[in-house]
Structure formats: structure tokens, C-alpha cells
N, C-alpha and C positions, 0 to 999 in steps of 0.2 A: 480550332479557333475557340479558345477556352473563356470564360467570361473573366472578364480582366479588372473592372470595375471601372472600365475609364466612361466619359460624359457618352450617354447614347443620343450620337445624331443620326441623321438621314443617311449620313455616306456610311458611319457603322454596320445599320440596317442594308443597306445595299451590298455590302460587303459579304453577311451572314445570307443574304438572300442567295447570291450566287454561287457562295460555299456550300448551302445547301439543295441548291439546284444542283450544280456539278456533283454534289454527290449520291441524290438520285437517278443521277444517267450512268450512274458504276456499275457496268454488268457483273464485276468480280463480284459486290457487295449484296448485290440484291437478285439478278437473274431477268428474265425477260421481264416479268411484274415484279413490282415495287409493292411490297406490300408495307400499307400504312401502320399498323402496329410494328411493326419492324423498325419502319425509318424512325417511326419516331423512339423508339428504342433506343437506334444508334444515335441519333442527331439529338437529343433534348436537352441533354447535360452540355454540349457544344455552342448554345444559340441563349443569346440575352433576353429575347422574347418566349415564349411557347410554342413549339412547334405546331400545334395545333392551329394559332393565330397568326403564324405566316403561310402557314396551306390555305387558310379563310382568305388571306390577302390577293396569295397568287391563283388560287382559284375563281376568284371574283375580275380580274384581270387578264385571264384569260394565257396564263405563263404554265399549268398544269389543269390537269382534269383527272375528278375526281370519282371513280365509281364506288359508291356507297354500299350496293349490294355485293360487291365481289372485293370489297375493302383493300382497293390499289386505287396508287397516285401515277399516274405518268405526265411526264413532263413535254411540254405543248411546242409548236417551233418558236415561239416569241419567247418561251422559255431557255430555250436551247439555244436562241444568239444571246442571252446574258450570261450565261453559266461557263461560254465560250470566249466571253469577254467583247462581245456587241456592245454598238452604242443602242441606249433605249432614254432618252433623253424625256420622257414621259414619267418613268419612273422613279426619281427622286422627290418629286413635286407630288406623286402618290402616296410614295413612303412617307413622306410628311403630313400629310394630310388624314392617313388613314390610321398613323401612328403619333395623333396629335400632343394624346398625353403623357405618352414615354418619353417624346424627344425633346430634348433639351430647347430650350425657349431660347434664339438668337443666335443657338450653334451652325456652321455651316451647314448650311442644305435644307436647313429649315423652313418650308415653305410657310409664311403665317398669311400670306393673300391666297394661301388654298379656299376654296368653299369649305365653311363649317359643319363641323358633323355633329351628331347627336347621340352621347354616351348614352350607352344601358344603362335605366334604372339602377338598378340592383347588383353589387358587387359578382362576381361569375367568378368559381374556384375550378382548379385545376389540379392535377396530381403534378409536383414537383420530386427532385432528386435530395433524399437526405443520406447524411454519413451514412455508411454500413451496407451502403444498397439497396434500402427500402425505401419508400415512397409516403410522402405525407400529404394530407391536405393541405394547403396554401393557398391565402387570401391575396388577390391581385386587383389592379383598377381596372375598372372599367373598357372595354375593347369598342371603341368607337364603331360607331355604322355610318356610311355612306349613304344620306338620302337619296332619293329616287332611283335607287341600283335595283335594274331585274335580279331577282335571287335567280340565278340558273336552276339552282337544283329544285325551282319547285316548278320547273315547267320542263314538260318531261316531252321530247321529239317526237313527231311523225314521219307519214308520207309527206313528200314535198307535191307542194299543190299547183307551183308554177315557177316561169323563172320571167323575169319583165327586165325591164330598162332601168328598174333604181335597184335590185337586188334578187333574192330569191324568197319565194314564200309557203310556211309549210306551217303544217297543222302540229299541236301540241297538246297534250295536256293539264291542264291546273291540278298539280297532286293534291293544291292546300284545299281548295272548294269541287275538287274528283267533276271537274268541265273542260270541254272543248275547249280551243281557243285558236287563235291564227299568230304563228309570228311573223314578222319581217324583218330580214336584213339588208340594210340597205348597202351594200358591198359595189356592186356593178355599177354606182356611179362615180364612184372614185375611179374605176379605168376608162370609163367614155369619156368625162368631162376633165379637159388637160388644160384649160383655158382659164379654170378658175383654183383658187389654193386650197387642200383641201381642208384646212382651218374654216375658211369661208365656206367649203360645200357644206361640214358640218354645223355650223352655225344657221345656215338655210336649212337644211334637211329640220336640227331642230324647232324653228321657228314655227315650221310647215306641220311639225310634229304636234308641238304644242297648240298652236291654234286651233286643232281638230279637238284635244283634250281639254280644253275651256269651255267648247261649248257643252250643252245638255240639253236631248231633242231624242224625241221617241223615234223618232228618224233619221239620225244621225249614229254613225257605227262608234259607238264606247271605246277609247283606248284604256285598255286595263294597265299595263306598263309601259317602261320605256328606259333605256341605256345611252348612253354616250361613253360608257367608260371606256368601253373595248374598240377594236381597230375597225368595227360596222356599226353602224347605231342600231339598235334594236327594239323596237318596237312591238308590244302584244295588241291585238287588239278582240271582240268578241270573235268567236264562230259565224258566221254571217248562214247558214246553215240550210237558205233556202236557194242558193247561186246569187249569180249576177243575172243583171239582164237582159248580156249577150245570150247567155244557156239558155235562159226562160225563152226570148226570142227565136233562137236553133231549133226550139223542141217544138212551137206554135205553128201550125199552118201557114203555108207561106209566108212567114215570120210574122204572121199579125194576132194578136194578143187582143183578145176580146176584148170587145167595146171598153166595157163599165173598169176593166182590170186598167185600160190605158187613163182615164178618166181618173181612176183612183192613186194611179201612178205618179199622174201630173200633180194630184192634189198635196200627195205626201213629200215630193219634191219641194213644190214650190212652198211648203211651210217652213221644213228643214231649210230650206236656203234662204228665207223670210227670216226666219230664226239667227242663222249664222251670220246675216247681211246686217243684220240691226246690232251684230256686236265686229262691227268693223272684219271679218271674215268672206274673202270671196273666195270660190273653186278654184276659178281657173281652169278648170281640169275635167271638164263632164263629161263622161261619156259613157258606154253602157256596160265596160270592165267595171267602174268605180260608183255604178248603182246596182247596189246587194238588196238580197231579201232576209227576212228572221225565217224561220221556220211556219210561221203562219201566213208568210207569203206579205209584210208591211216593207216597207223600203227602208232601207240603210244606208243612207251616202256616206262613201266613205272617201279617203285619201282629200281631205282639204287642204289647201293650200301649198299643193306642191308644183304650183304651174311658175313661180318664180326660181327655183332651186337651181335651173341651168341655167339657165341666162349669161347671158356675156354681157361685162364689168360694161359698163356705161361712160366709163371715164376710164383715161391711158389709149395707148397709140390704138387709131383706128386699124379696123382688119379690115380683111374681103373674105374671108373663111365665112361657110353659109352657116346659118345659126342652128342647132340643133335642137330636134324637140324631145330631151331626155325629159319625161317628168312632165311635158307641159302637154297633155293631151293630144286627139286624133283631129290631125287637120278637118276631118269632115264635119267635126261638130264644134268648132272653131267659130267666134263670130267675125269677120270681114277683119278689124279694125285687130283684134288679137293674133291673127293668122298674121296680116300684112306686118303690122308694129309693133307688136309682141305688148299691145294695152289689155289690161285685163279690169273688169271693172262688173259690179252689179247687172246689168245690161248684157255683158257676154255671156255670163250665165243664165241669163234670162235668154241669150242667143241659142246656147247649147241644147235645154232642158226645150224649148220647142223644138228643136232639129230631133231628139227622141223621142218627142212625142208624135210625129209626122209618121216614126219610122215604126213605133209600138202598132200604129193604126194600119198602116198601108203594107208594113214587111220590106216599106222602101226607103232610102236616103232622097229629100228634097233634090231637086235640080230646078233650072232657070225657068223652064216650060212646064213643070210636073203641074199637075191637079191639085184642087184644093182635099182638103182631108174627104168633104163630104161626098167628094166624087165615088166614094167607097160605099155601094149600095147598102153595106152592112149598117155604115153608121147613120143614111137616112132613115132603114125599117127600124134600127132600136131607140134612136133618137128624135127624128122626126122633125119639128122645126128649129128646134136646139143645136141643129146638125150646124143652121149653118153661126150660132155662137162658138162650134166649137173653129170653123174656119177662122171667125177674125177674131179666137185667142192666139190660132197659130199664126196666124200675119202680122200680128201685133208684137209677137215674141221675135219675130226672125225677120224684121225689114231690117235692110242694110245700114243706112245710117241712124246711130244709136239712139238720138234725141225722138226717133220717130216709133220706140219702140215703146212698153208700161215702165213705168219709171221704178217700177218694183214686184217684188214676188205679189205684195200686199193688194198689189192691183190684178195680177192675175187671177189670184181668189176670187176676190170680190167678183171677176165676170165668171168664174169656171162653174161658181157653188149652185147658182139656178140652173145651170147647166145638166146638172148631177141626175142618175134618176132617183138617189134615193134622198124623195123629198123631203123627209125630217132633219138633214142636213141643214144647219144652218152656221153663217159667217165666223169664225171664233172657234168650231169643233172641230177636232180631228177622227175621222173616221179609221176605226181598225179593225183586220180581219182577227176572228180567233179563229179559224184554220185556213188554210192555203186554197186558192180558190185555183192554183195551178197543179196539182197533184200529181205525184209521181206515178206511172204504169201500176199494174197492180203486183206484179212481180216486185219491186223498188217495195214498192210498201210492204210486203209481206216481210222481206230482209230486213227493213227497218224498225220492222215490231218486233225484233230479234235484239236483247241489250247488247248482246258483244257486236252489234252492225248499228246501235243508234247513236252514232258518230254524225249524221248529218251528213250532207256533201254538194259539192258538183253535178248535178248528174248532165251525162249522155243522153237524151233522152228522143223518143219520135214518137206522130204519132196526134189524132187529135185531143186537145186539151178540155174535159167538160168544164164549167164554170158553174163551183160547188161553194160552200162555205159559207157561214155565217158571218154576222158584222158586229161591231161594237162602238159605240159613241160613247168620245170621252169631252170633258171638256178641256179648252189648253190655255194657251195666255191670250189676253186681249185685245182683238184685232188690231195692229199699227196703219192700219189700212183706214 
């Protein structure tokens, strides 16, 4: 397919893509690896673009993969049905978009309602083919970038750290800032949920995405990146490096999590979701997977907004199929009204975040007849008459009908902070540890003071927990309470 001079459209580009796909699947030409100086050897004089900026294309789209240190391209399965003459009805509408400034303006397959991209500054040269068989320098335009695309190649894979109900999640690292990171893909709900289109699951997933990346809270887990290009949405987010706190609870004596740590628990919570509640942001979704710690033991809520993402269509023929909780958390820590009707609202969250605090305290999940918190000797000898403040915040968080509960995080503050023992707390400050007041065995720690093990993690862990660490007061935004 020799350059002809004729108008370059999208179908051209699509054309030269498959030609070139099909002919790095040629075992005669190439051998088991494809090596990238090679192809592009054979292929560059044949293709109206630079081979170089159709590997950037289908590598970013997930059509080939690309190893950099061992300089081969192999060609991906969503590769291998175009090269094969697959439908990929995606792919035009990319090629257009991606190759905004080569293709012809108006010519068939010209997508111009693609999302706009944003050219490289600065001209970028490339070695082209001249007469006689050498090679010259040659100035070309600009090669558009795709806004908010995770760059693959700078997040480099781990161990996989779990597999749940919206995808799989595994550790990574940031080659460009040499950090930890967590990704997720969210794959696994596109085969459970068959009830909604996956156009729609995508547009949910991202919504749920992005609401967690608009906020900014010292107690909210950072989304670093995030894709929709590829066939899973993808998602990075921090190292959360101290667990969740299901773990922290597993490791605790009878799963009960010292006093002051449950007190400071509650506190970091209900700012973060103070925080996300006052920019129109609810959970939906709390539970003790989806509350992380840093490394110095402060809370990270993570996963907002993903308790709408399955849901069944509201409108169109009624079902009897029972509703499914992909994504919208664990019935136990459900408030009544989100459980029965699937209503999710400030107050369920305020349902949820007491149902863990019940259970940081006692090692127990509430029931109809349980105890109040104080019945736990431990928290009248460290608290005293305070004990029983901390009962009617938890009954004021978890009565059943919602009007009857704090109308906000802002109000559970205001009653938790006298509460507190450390008295120089006051309304408006966020209290933080600078080390981990739940500390790893001493074995954990030794391997951790090791650079090639200070990875951070999950741990397994048993055994009782001292309560160590120092504090830090900062100040934060101005009480809404």
C-alpha cells in the first residue's frame, strides 16, 4: 500500500491500520517477536503517516503492546479481529479524532463531533525515506494528544491485590514520580450487569469516577488518573498503604480498635463526607473495604459514588428479577430506606458511618436488642462520663426513620469534638496522626525498613495492637455546622 497522494481520511487511515496490523502477525516476516526496528523498517515507506504514530495510536487503544525494554510490538486480540477484517465500530471515530490534523476536513469518516485534542507545542521531527536509501530529517505537524488518557507506559504492573464485584485491583508503579499506586479495572461489571447498556454502565461508572476526583480532602483517597478509552475504564488511584479497615479490625482484639483510634476514626470520616456532602457528593457505598488508611494510620474514603452504577432503569417494562447489589455496598451497613428502595441520600451515610463505628468499638455488627456502645467497660474506664455522648451520637446516626437522625456530618462534629480526649481539639480542626497508632508486628516492620519491601501493603496480621503515635493539628475549612 504505497502512498498514492490521494485525500487522507479516516477510512484511508483504517485501511493502512489493518494493513499494518496483518502484517505484524506474519510469522514468515518477522518470527515469534516482532521486533520494532524491523517493522518499522519494512512498513514506513508503505504507510501515509509514520509508523511510529500509528504504534502511539494502537498502543494507546489497546490494539498492540508494546515492550520498550525488549523493543517488540505484539499485536493484542482487539488487534487481531481488525487485521482479520472484524467489525470495531469504535475505531473510526478514533482515527478521527486522534488524527485530527491529517484528515481531511468533511471527508467521509471524519468525526469533527469527536472531543477535542490538544496539539504539541512544538513541531516533533522524525526520520523519513529519501531517494537512494537514506534517511533524512523531516519536519511534520504536530501529533495530537488525547486529554485525560492514562499513559500506560508510565504505570508499570504488580501483584494483583484483589478481585471484587466492579473489576480487578492491583498495585503499580508511577515510573514518572518512582511511587506506589493502585489501579483499577473495572471489567467485571460489564458481565454481571445485563439489564443495563453498556454505554450507560460506562457513563455511570464515569460519573462515580469523577465525583470522587473533584473533591479535595485530606481524607479522601486522590484519584491520580483515569481512561475510558479502552474496553475497561481505568482508573489510578493513591497507595492507600496503611489497609482498609476491615484488615485493621481482623488484626484488633476481638475486633475492637482502641478507644481514642475509634473516636478519631469517626472524626476523619465524618469531615471527609462533610466535605463531599457540601459539594453535592454522597457515598452510598460505606463500608469497611471502602475505609483506607495512609501510611501514618489517617483515613481515606475511598470508592464515591459508586452506589448508583447498577441500578435498574427506572423507566421501561417493569421486572420481577431481584435487584442486584453490584457496586452499591454491604447490606449490613445499609440505612433501612437504601436497603428496602434503593434511596441513598446524606443521612444513609450518616446511617452507614455509625453502623462502623458501633462495630470499631464493640468487634460487633449492631442488632435490634444489642447494647449501647458504653456497655463496653473499656469505653466507660477511658471515657468516663463522655461514654455516654458517645451513645447518643451512635443513636442519633442509626435510628431508622431518616428525619429522626443529625441532619449532617456538621452536626456530628459539633457533638463528637467535646467528646474527644484530646482537649486542645477544637470545632473547625482536623486532627492527624504523624505515625500509625496501629503498627505492624515487629517482624512487618523490620521487612519494611528494607527499600526493596517499602512497597506498603495489606497486611495479615494478629496479635495485640499498642496504641503508639504522635498527633498533629491542622487547621481546615470553616465549620458549615
Amino acid at each position: 500500500m504505497a502512498r498514492t497522494g490521494r485525500p487522507l481520511t479516516a477510512e484511508a487511515l483504517h485501511e493502512e491500520i489493518r494493513f499494518l496490523l496483518k502484517t505484524l502477525m506474519r510469522d514468515d516476516l518477522f518470527g515469534e517477536e516482532v521486533s520494532l526496528t524491523e517493522a518499522e523498517k519494512l512498513l514506513e515507506a508503505s504507510l501515509s503517516l509514520g509508523f511510529v504514530d500509528y504504534c502511539a495510536f494502537l498502543k494507546r487503544h489497546a490494539y498492540v503492546d508494546i515492550d520498550r525494554a525488549r523493543n517488540t510490538v505484539a499485536v493484542l486480540p482487539r488487534g487481531k479481529n481488525v487485521a482479520e477484517g472484524g467489525a470495531d465500530p469504535s475505531l473510526l471515530p478514533m482515527l478521527s479524532a486522534h488524527f485530527a490534523k491529517q484528515v481531511v476536513p468533511g471527508a467521509p469518516g471524519d468525526a469533527r463531533a469527536a472531543p477535542p485534542v490538544a496539539p504539541v507545542p512544538a513541531a516533533v521531527e522524525r526520520r523519513g525515506p529519501a531517494q537512494g536509501g537514506m534517511h533524512v530529517i523531516v519536519a511534520r505537524e504536530p501529533t495530537p494528544m488525547t486529554v485525560g488518557h492514562v499513559e500506560v507506559d508510565r504505570y508499570e504492573r504488580g501483584e494483583t491485590l484483589g478481585q471484587g464485584s466492579l473489576g480487578t485491583v492491583y498495585r503499580a508503579r508511577d515510573a514518572v514520580l518512582d511511587r506506589s499506586v493502585v489501579v483499577k479495572e473495572v471489567r467485571h461489571l460489564y458481565e454481571l450487569v445485563s439489564y443495563v447498556s453498556r454505554d450507560e454502565l460506562t457513563r455511570r461508572v464515569r460519573e462515580a469516577v469523577m465525583s470522587q476526583a473533584r473533591l479535595d480532602h485530606p481524607h479522601i483517597l486522590r484519584v491520580v488518573d483515569v481512561s475510558f478509552a479502552a474496553d475497561a475504564p481505568t482508573l489510578v488511584v493513591d497507595h492507600a498503604a496503611g489497609g482498609s479497615l476491615r484488615a485493621r479490625m481482623a488484626r484488633a482484639p476481638g475486633g475492637q480498635l482502641p478507644v481514642e483510634v475509634c473516636l478519631r476514626a469517626l472524626l476523619q470520616m465524618a469531615a471527609a463526607l462533610e466535605h463531599a456532602h457540601n459539594r453535592g457528593v454522597v457515598h452510598g457505598s460505606i463500608k469497611p473495604e471502602n475505609v483506607l488508611f495512609d501510611v501514618a494510620g489517617n483515613v481515606k474514603v475511598s470508592d464515591f459514588g459508586v452506589a448508583r452504577v447498577a441500578e435498574r432503569p427506572t423507566e421501561g417494562p417493569a421486572t420481577s428479577a431481584p435487584p442486584v447489589y453490584v457496586g452499591r455496598g454491604n447490606p449490613s451497613y445499609m440505612a433501612p430506606e437504601q436497603l428496602h428502595r434503593g434511596e441513598t441520600s446524606k443521612r444513609s451515610d450518616l446511617y452507614s458511618v455509625g453502623i462502623l463505628f458501633y462495630e470499631m468499638l464493640t468487634g460487633q455488627l449492631p442488632g435490634r436488642r444489642s447494647p449501647m456502645p458504653s456497655a463496653t467497660p473499656r469505653l466507660k474506664q477511658e471515657l468516663g462520663t463522655a461514654a455516654a455522648t458517645v451513645d447518643d451520637i451512635f443513636d442519633r446516626m442509626t435510628r431508622d426513620p431518616p428525619n429522626e437522625r443529625f441532619a449532617s456530618f456538621a452536626e456530628v462534629l459539633d457533638a463528637l469534638c467535646p467528646a474527644l480526649p484530646k482537649r486542645e481539639l477544637t470545632r473547625g480542626t482536623l486532627l492527624l496522626y504523624e505515625t500509625d497508632p496501629l503498627p505492624p508486628p515487629a517482624a512487618e516492620a523490620a521487612s519494611a525498613a528494607d527499600p526493596a519491601a517499602a512497597e506498603g501493603g495489606f497486611h495479615e496480621l494478629s496479635g495485640p495492637i499498642p496504641v503508639t503515635g504522635s498527633s498533629v493539628i491542622v487547621g481546615s475549612e470553616p465549620s458549615s455546622g
